[in-house]
C-alpha positions as CSV (number, residue, x, y, z in Angstrom):
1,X,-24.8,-96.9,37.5
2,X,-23.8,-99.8,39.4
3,X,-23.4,-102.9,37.1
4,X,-24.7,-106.5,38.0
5,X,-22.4,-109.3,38.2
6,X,-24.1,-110.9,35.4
7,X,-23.4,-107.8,33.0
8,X,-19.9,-107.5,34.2
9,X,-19.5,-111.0,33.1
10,X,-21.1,-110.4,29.8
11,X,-18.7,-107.5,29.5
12,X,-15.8,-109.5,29.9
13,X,-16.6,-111.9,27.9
14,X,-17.1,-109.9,25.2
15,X,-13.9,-107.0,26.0
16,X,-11.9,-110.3,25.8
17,X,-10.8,-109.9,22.1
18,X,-11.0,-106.6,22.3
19,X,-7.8,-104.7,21.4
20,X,-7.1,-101.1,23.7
21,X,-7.9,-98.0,21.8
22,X,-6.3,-95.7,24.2
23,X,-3.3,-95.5,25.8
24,X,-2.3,-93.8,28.7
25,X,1.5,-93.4,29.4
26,X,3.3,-90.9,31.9
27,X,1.8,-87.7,30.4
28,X,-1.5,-88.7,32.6
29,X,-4.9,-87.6,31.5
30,X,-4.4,-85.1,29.1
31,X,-7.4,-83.2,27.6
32,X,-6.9,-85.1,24.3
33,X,-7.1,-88.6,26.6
34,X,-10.0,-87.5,27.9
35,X,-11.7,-86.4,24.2
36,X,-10.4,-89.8,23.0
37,X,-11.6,-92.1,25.5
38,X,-15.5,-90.2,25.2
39,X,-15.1,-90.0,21.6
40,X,-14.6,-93.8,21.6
41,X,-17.2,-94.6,24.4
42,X,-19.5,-92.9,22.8
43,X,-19.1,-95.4,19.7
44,X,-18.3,-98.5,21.2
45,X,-19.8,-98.5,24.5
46,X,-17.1,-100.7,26.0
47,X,-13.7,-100.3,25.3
48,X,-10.2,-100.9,26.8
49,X,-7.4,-98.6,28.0
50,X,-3.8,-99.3,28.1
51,X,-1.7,-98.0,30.6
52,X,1.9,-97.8,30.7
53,X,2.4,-95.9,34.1
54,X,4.8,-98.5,35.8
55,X,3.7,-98.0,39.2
56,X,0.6,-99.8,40.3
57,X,-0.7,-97.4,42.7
58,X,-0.1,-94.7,40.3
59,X,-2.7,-96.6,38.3
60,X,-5.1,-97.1,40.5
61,X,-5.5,-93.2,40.4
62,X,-5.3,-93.0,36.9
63,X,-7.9,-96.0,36.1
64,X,-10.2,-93.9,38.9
65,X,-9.9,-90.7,37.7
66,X,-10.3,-91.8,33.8
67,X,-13.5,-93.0,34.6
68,X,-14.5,-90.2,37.2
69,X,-13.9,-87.8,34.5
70,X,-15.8,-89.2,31.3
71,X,-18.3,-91.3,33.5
72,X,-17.9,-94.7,32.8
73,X,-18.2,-97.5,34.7
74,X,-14.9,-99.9,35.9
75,X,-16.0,-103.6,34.5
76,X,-12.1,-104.9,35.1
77,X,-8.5,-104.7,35.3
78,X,-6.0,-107.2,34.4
79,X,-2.3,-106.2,34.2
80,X,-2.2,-102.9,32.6
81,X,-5.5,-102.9,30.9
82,X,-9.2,-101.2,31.8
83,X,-12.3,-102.4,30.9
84,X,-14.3,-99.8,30.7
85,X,-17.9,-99.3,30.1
86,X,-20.5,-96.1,29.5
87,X,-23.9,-96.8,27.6
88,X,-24.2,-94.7,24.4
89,X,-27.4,-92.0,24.5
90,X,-28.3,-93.6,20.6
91,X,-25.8,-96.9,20.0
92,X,-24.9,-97.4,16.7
93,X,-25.2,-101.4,15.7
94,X,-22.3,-101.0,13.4
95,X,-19.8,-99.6,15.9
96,X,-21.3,-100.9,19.4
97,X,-19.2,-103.7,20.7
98,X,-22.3,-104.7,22.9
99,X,-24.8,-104.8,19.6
100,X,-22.0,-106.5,17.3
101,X,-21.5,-109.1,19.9
């Protein structure tokens, strides 16, 4: 699932004033991270991640694996935020940030 550069710059334009709804600090991916972060793909479609790892390579593996493991797409990194991105099965207009946009 290989996005175009013309939805990758639709995604950022609309993850900009998006706030993260999950944070990912030195305990890694946890099995809760990983409920959260499908919990909330599954109702927003795009969302962004927070990480407070310190190291950058450290992550690099993290942003990797986070999306390895629920199957979402990377749209971008800036600092210590994820854009991430995984189409919804049946989206639901009043929680999709793609259909409220």
């Amino acid at each position: 699932m290989a996005l175009t550069a013309a939805q990758k710059k639709r995604f950022r334009t609309i993850g900009h004033n998006l706030k993260p709804v999950v944070t990912i600090a030195s305990n890694g991916l946890s099995a809760g991270v990983l409920e959260e972060t499908t919990r909330a793909l599954a109702d927003h479609e795009l969302i962004k991640v927070k990480f407070a790892v310190g190291d950058r390579e450290a992550k690099k593996a993290f942003i990797g694996e986070l999306c390895k493991e629920v199957g979402a797409e990377l749209v971008q990194t800036i600092g210590n935020i994820a854009l991430i991105y995984k189409p919804a099965k049946e989206p639901n207009p009043a929680l999709s940030n793609l259909l409220r946009s």
